[in-house]
C-alpha positions as CSV (number, residue, x, y, z in Angstrom):
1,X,49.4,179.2,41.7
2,X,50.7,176.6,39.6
3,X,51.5,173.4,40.0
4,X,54.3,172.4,42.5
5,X,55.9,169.7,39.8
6,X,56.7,172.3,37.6
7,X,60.1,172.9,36.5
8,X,62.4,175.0,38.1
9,X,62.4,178.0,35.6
10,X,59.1,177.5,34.2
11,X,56.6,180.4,33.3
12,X,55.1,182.2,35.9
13,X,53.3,182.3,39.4
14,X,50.8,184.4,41.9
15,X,52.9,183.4,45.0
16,X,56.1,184.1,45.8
17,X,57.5,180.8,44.8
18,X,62.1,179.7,45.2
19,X,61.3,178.4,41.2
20,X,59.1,180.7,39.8
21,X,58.8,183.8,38.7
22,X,56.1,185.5,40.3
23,X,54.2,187.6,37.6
24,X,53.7,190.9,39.4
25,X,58.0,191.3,39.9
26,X,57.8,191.4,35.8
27,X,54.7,193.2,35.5
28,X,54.5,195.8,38.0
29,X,53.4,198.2,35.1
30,X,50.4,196.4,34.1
31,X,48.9,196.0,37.5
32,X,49.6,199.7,38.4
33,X,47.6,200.4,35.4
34,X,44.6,198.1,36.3
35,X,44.4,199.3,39.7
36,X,44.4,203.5,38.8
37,X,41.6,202.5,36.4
38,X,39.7,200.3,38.8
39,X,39.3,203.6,40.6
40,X,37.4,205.4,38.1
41,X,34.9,202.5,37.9
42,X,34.6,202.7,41.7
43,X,33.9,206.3,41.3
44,X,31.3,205.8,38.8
45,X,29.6,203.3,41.2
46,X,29.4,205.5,43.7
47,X,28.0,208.4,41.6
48,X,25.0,206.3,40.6
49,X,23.2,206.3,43.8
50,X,24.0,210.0,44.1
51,X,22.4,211.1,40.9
52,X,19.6,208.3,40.9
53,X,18.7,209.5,44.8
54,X,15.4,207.7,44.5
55,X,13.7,204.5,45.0
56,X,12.4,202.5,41.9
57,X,14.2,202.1,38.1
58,X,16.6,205.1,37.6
59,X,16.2,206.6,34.2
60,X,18.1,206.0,31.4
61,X,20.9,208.2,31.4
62,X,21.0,207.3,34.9
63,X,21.7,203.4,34.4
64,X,24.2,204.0,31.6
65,X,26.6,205.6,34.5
66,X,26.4,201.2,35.8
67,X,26.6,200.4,31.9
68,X,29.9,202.7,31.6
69,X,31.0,201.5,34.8
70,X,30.8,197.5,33.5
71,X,32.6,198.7,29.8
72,X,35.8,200.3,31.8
73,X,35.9,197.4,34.0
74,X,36.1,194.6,31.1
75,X,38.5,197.0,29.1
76,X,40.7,197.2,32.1
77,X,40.9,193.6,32.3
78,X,41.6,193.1,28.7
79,X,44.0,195.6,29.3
80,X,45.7,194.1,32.3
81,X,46.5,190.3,30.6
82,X,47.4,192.2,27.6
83,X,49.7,194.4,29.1
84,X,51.3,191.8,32.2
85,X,52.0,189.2,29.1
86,X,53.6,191.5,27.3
87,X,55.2,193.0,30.2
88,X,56.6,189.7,31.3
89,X,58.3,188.0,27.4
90,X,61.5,189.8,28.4
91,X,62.3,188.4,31.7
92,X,60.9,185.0,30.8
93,X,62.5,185.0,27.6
94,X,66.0,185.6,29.2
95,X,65.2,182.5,31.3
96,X,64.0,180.4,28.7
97,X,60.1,180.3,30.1
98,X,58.2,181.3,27.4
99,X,55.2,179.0,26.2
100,X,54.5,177.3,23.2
101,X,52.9,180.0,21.6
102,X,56.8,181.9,21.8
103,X,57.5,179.0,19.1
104,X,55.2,179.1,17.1
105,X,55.6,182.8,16.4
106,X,59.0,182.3,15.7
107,X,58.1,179.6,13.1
108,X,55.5,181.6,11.5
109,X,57.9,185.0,11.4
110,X,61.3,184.2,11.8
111,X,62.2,186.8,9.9
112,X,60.6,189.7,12.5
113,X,62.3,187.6,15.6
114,X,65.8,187.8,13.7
115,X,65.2,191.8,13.5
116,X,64.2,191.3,17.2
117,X,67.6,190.0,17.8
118,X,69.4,192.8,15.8
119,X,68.0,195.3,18.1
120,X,70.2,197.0,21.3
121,X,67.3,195.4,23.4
122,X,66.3,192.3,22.0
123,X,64.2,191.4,24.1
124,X,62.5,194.2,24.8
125,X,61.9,194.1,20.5
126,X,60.2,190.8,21.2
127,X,58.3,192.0,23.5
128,X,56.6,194.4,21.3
129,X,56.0,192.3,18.3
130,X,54.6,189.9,20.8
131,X,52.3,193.0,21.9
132,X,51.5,193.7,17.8
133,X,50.3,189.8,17.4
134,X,47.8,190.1,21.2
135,X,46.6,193.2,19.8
136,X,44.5,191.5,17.3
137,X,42.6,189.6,19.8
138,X,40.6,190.5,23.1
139,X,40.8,188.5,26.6
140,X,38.0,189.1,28.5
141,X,36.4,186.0,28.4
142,X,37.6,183.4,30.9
143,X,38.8,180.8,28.2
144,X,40.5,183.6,26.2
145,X,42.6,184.6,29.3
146,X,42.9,180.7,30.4
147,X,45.0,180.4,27.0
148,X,47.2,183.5,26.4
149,X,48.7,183.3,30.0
150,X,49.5,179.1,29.2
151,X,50.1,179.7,26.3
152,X,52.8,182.7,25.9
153,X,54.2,183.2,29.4
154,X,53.5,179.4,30.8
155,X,51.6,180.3,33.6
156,X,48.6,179.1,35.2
157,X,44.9,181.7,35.2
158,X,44.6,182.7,38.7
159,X,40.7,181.5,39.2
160,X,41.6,179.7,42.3
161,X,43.1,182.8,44.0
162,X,40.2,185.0,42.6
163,X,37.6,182.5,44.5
164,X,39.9,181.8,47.8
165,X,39.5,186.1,47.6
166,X,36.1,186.2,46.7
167,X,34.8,183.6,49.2
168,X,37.2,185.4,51.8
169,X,35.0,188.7,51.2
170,X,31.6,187.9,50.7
171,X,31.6,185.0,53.0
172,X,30.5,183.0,50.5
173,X,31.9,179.9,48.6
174,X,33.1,180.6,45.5
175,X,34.4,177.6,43.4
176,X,36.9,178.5,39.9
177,X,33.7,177.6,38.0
178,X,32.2,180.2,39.8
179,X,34.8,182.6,39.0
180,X,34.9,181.9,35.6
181,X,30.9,182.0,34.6
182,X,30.6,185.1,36.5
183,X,33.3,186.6,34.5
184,X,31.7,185.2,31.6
185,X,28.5,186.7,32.1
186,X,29.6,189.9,32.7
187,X,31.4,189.8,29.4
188,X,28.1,188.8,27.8
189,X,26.3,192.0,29.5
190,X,29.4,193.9,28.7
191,X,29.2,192.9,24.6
192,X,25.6,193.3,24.6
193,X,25.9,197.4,25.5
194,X,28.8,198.1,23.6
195,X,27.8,196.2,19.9
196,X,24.1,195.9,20.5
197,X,22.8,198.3,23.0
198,X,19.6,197.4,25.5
199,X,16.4,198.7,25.8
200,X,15.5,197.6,29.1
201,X,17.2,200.2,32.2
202,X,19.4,198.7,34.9
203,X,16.2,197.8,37.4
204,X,17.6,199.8,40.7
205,X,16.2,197.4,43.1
206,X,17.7,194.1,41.9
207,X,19.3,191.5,43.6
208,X,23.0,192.7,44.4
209,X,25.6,190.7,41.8
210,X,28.4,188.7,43.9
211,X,30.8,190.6,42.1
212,X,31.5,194.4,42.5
213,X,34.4,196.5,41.1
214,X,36.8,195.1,43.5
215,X,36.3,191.6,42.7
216,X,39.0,192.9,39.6
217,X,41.6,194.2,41.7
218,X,45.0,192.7,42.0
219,X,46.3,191.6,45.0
220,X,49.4,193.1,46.5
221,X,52.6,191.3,45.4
């Protein structure tokens, strides 16, 4: 993704790309990662129909398996722009390609980047104080992600490859704005079990949600 008037050098890309570097050669860690624990969410989304069995609402021990199942899944994700951002600094920081954010870290702490730069790997030391500063915040909703991966490794949020993927699967037409409020809402669900809990059980006869667990996973390189 990405615009093709960008730079040569510039950030990051989905696609394999002669001027950009695409993300998953720098953060073949972080998608690993995402991917192993996509797998346990799948395995908890098949469990539910085995232990539920019936027709009708499922009890409530029986939903929460769908309520764990929606927590790992956001977590992953949180997990996997975390991890691919701070996976990616050192290789785009040996290039040059870091986003605006890079600067203004460097303005706010110079004196953390210079002990960077005294290290044996200095960028690898970047690359963990840059992981100390993301730590403080979450990306899970679509904005959130939108501005960490613009703003600290220059590159694009992949909502037009999700939807091209999504509308490829379900054979329906998925638009970035559809991407992005679904994610949104499931964050929403997600922050309503986790802080404030619910007192109504998953109903097991509703209306299937366009996404499912796989909607998450990242596409081969």
């Amino acid at each position: 993704m990405g615009s093709a008037n960008t730079p040569s050098g510039g950030g990051c890309t989905y696609e394999t790309s002669p001027h950009r570097t695409t993300i998953w050669s720098v953060a073949a860690q972080a998608k690993r990662a995402f991917n192993k624990t996509l797998v346990r969410v799948d395995g908890l989304l098949a469990l539910h129909p085995v232990i539920h069995g019936t027709s009708g609402r499922p009890r409530r021990h029986v939903s929460d398996i769908l309520r764990g199942a929606l927590v790992l899944a956001v977590a992953a994700l949180d997990s996997l722009v975390v991890d691919s951002v701070v996976e990616a600094v050192p290789s785009l920081a040996r290039k040059g390609a870091l986003g605006k954010t890079a600067g203004k870290w460097i303005r706010e702490d110079p004196e953390a980047v210079l002990a960077c730069l005294a290290e044996k790997d200095p960028h690898a030391a970047l690359s963990a104080l840059y992981k100390a500063q993301l730590g403080q915040v979450t990306f899970q909703r679509a904005s959130a992600i939108e501005g960490v991966l613009r703003d600290v490794i220059n590159c694009e949020p992949p909502w037009e490859q999700a939807a091209s993927i999504l509308s490829r699967q379900s054979g329906d037409s998925w638009a970035t704005e559809d991407v992005t409020q679904e994610l949104d809402h499931y964050v929403s669900r997600r922050n309503k079990i986790v802080h404030v809990g619910t007192s109504r059980p998953v109903e097991a006869q509703r209306q299937p949600s366009r996404f499912n667990s796989r909607t998450w996973s990242v596409p081969p390189s």
